[in-house]
Structures are given as structure tokens and as C-alpha cells.
C-alpha positions as a Markdown table, in Angstrom:
| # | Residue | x | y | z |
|---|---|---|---|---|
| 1 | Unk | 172.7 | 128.9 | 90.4 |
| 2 | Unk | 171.1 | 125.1 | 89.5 |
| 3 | Unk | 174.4 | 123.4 | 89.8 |
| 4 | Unk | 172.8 | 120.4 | 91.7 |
| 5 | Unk | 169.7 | 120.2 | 89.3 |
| 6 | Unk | 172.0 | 119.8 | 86.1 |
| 7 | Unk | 170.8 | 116.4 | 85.8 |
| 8 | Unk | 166.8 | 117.4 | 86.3 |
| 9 | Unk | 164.9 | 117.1 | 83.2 |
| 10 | Unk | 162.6 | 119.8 | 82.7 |
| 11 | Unk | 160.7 | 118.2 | 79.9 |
| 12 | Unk | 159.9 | 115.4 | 81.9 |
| 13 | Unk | 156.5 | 115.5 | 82.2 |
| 14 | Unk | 156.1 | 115.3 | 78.5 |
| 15 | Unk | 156.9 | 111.5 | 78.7 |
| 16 | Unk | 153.7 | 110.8 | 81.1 |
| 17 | Unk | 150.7 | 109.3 | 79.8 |
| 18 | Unk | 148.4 | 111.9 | 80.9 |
| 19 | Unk | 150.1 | 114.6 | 79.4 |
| 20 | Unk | 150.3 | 113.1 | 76.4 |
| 21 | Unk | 146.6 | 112.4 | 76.5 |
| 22 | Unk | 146.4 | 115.9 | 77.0 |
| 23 | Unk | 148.2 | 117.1 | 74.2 |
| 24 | Unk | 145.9 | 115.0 | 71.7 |
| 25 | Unk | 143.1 | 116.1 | 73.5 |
| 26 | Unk | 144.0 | 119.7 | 72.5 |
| 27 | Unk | 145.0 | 118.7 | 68.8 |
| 28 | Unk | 141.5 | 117.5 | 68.8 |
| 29 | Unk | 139.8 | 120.1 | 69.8 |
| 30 | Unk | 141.8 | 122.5 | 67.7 |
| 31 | Unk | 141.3 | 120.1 | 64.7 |
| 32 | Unk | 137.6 | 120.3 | 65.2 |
| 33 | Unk | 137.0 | 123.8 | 66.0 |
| 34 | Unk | 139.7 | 124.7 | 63.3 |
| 35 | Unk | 136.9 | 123.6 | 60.1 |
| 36 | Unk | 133.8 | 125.0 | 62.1 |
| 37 | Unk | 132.4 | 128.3 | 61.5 |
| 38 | Unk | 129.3 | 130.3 | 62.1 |
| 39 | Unk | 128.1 | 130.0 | 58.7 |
| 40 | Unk | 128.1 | 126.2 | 59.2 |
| 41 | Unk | 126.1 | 125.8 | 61.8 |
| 42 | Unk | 122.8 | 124.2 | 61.4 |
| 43 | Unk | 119.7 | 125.8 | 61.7 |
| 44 | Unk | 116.8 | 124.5 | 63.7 |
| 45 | Unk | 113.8 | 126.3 | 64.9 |
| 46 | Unk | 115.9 | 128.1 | 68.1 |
| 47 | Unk | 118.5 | 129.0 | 66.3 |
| 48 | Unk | 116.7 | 130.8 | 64.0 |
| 49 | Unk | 114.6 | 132.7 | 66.8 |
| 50 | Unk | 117.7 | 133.8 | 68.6 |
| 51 | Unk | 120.2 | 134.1 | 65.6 |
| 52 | Unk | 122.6 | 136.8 | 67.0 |
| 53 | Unk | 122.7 | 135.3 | 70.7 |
| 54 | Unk | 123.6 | 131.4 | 68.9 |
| 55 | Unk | 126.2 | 133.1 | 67.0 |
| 56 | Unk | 127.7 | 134.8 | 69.7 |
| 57 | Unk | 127.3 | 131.6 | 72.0 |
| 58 | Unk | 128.5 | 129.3 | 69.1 |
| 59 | Unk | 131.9 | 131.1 | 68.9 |
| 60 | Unk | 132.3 | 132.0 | 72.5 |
| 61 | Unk | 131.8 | 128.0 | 73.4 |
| 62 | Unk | 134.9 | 127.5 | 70.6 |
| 63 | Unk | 137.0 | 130.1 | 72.4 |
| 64 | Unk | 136.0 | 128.3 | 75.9 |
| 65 | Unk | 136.7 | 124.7 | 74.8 |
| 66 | Unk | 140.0 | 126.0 | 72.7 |
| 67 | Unk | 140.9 | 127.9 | 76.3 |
| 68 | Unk | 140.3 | 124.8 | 78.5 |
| 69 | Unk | 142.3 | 122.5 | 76.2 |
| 70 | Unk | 145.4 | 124.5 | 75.8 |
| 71 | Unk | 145.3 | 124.8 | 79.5 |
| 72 | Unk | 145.7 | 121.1 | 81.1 |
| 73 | Unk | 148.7 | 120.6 | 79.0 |
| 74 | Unk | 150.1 | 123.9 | 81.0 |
| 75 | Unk | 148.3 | 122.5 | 84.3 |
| 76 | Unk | 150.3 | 119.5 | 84.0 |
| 77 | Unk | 153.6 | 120.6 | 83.7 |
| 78 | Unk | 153.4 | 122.6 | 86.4 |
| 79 | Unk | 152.2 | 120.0 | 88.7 |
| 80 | Unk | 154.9 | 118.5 | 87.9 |
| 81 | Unk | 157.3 | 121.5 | 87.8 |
| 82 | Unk | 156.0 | 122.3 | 91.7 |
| 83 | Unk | 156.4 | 118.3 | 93.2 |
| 84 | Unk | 154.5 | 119.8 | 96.5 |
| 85 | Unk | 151.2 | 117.7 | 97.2 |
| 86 | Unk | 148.9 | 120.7 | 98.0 |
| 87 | Unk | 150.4 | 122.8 | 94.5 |
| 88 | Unk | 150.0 | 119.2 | 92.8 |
| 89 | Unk | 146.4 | 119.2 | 93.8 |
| 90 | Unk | 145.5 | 123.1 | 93.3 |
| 91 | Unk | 146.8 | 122.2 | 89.2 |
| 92 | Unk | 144.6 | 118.7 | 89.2 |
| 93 | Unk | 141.7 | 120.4 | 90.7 |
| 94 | Unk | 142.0 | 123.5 | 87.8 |
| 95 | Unk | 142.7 | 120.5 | 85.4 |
| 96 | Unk | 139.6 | 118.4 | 86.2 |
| 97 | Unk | 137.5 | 121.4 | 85.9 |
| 98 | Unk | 138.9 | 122.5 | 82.4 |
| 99 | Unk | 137.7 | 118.8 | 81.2 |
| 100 | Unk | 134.8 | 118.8 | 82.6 |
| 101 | Unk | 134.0 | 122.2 | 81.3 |
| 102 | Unk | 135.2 | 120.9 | 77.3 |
| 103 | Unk | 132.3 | 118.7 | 77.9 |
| 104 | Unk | 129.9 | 121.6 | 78.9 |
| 105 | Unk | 131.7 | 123.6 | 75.7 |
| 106 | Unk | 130.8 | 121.0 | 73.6 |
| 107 | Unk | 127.1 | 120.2 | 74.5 |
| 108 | Unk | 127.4 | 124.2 | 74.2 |
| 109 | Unk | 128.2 | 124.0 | 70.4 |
| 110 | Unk | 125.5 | 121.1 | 70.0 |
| 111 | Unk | 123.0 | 123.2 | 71.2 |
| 112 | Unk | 124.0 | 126.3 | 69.1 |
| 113 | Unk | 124.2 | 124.5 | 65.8 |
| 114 | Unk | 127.3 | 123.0 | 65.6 |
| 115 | Unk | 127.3 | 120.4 | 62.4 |
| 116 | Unk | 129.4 | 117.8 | 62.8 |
| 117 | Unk | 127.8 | 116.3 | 66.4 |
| 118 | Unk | 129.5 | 112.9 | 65.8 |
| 119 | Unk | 132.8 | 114.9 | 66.4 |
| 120 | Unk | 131.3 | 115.5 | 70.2 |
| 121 | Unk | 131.1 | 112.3 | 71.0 |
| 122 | Unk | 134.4 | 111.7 | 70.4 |
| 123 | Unk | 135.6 | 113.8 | 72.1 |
| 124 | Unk | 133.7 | 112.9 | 74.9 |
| 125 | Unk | 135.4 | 109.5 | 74.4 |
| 126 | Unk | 138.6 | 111.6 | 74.5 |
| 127 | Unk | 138.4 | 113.1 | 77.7 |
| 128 | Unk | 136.8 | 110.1 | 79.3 |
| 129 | Unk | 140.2 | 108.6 | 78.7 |
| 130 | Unk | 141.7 | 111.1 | 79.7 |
| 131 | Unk | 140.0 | 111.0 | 83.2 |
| 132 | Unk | 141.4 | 107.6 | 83.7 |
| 133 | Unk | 144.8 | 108.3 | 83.4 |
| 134 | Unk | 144.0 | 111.6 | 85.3 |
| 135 | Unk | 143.1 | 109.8 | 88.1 |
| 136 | Unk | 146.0 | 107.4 | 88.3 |
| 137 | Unk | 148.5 | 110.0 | 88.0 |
| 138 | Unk | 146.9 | 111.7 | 91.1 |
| 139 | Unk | 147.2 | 108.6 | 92.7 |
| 140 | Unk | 151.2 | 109.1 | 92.2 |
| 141 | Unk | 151.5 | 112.5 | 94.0 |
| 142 | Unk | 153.4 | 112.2 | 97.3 |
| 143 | Unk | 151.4 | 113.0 | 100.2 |
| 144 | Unk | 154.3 | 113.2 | 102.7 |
| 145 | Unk | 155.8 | 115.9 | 100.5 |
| 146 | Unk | 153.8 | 119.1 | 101.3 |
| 147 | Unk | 153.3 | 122.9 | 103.0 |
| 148 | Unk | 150.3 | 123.0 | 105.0 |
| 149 | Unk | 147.8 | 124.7 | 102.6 |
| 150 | Unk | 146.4 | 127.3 | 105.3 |
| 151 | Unk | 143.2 | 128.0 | 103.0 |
| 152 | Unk | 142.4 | 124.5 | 103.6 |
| 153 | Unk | 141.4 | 123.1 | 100.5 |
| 154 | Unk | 144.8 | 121.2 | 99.2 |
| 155 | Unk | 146.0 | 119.4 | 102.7 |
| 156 | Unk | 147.1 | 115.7 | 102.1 |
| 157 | Unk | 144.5 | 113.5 | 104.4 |
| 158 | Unk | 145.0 | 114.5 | 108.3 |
| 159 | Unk | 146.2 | 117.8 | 107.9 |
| 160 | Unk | 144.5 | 120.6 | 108.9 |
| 161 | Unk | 144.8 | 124.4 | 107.9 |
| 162 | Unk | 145.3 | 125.0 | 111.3 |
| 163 | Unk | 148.0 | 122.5 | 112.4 |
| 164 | Unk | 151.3 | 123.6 | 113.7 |
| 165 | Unk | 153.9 | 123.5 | 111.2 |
| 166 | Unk | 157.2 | 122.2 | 112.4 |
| 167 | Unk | 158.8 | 124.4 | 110.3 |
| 168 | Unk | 157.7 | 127.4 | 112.3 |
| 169 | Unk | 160.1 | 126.2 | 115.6 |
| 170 | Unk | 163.4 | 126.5 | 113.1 |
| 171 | Unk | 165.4 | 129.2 | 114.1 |
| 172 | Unk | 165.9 | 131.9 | 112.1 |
| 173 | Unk | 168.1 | 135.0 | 111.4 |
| 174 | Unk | 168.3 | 137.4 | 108.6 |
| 175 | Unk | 171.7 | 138.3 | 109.8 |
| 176 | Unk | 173.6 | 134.6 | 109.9 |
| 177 | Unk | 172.0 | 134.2 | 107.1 |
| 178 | Unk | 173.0 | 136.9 | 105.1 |
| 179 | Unk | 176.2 | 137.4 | 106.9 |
| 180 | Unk | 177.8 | 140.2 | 105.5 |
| 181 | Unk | 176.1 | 141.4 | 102.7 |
């Protein structure tokens, strides 16, 4: 069935910067929200007013940032995986939203009482390296290589969701192409 893709390497990606970036990302966050617990958390004047709402927000910003960092890893790979521009760029777009939103998750656990705040910041540092080399492997996606996204959203610079696709004037039939069975 993949005789021709014998030689394709389906662990590529894990040899590109970003996805390595990624994957220390999420043993960072998983290292830092490993140790942290409610009971931990510090108490100020708010938290103490609405005790049962910071609990529930301290854990459910964990869950959130331990969500958001297992998934650019996944993202990734299946950018990869797909090698079609406007797939590429649906996975980058989910991708730079799940960083951004660690960043939200953390101020998130700041806010709730989270103790160890000098954690945050790096890994704010974290993902603000992990922007860069976001944005230069976006730079490598090939624009020439791509279905026309008909929602709009994903089309490589000039193409439209309403453009003819050349592919539509290729003659088809169900029957020479089956033949027999």
C-alpha cells in the first residue's frame, strides 16, 4: 500500500527546532504544574473572599495550560504529516493560539494564588522562544503546494475561496477508474 513512501520518515518532524522547542515547553509546564496544588496556593485578600471559585479556577487554569501544551507538539506533527499549505496553516493557526493561551493560563494561576510566580516568567521566556522559531518554520511552508481552502481562511496569498480550481476540468469516471471491480 506505501510501497513508494518506504523511504519517508514519519518521525521527521521530531528533528525540527520548533518541535523540539515544543516538547520542552510541555516538560515545563508539566514540571511546574506537577509540584503545584491547591493547598499551596497563596492567600491574598481575593482569594480569600472567593475561596471555592480560586480553587476551581486555580486547577482548571492547570488543566488548560497542561491541555494547550501537550497539544502543539500534536499540532506540529501533523503540519508536517499533511505538507498542504492551507492544512499547514489551519495547525499553526490552532498552534499560535494554544501559546498564547499558556500565557493567559498562567497569568490565570498568578492571579488565583499560584506560589512560585518566578516559574511564570519563565515560561513566558519559554514560549517567547518558541514564537521565534514558530515563525520561521511558517516561513518554510510551501505556498505553491495547496487545495483552495473554500472557507477562506487558509488560501496561500492570491487565492481566493472562490477561484476556479483546475482540478475541477480533469476528467473523471468511476467506471475507468474502478474498472472491473
Amino acid at each position: 500500500m506505501f510501497e513508494d513512501d518506504d523511504d519517508y520518515d514519519l518521525r521527521s518532524h521530531e528533528k525540527l527546532p520548533v518541535f523540539i522547542k515544543a516538547i520542552e515547553l510541555y516538560n515545563l509546564v508539566d514540571s511546574l504544574l506537577k509540584g503545584s496544588n491547591k493547598e499551596d496556593r497563596v492567600e491574598t485578600q481575593e482569594t480569600k473572599e472567593h475561596e471555592e471559585y480560586m480553587e476551581h479556577f486555580f486547577e482548571s487554569s492547570k488543566d488548560m495550560m497542561m491541555a494547550n501544551a501537550m497539544l502543539i507538539p500534536a499540532k506540529i506533527a501533523g503540519a508536517e504529516g499533511g505538507d498542504i499549505y492551507d492544512l499547514r496553516m489551519e495547525n499553526a493557526a490552532i498552534i499560535r493560539k494554544a501559546a498564547r493561551e499558556i500565557i493567559t493560563d498562567a497569568r490565570g494561576l498568578q492571579m488565583s494564588g499560584f506560589p512560585d510566580i518566578e516559574y511564570l516568567d519563565l515560561l513566558r521566556n519559554e514560549v517567547d522562544q518558541f514564537r521565534v522559531l514558530f515563525a520561521k518554520w511558517v516561513k518554510t511552508f510551501d505556498q505553491e503546494n495547496y487545495i483552495i481552502d473554500r472557507w477562506g481562511l487558509f488560501n496561500p496569498p492570491g487565492v481566493n475561496y472562490d477561484d476556479h480550481d483546475p482540478d475541477d476540468d480533469i476528467p473523471f469516471n468511476a467506471d475507468d477508474f474502478l474498472g472491473d471491480l
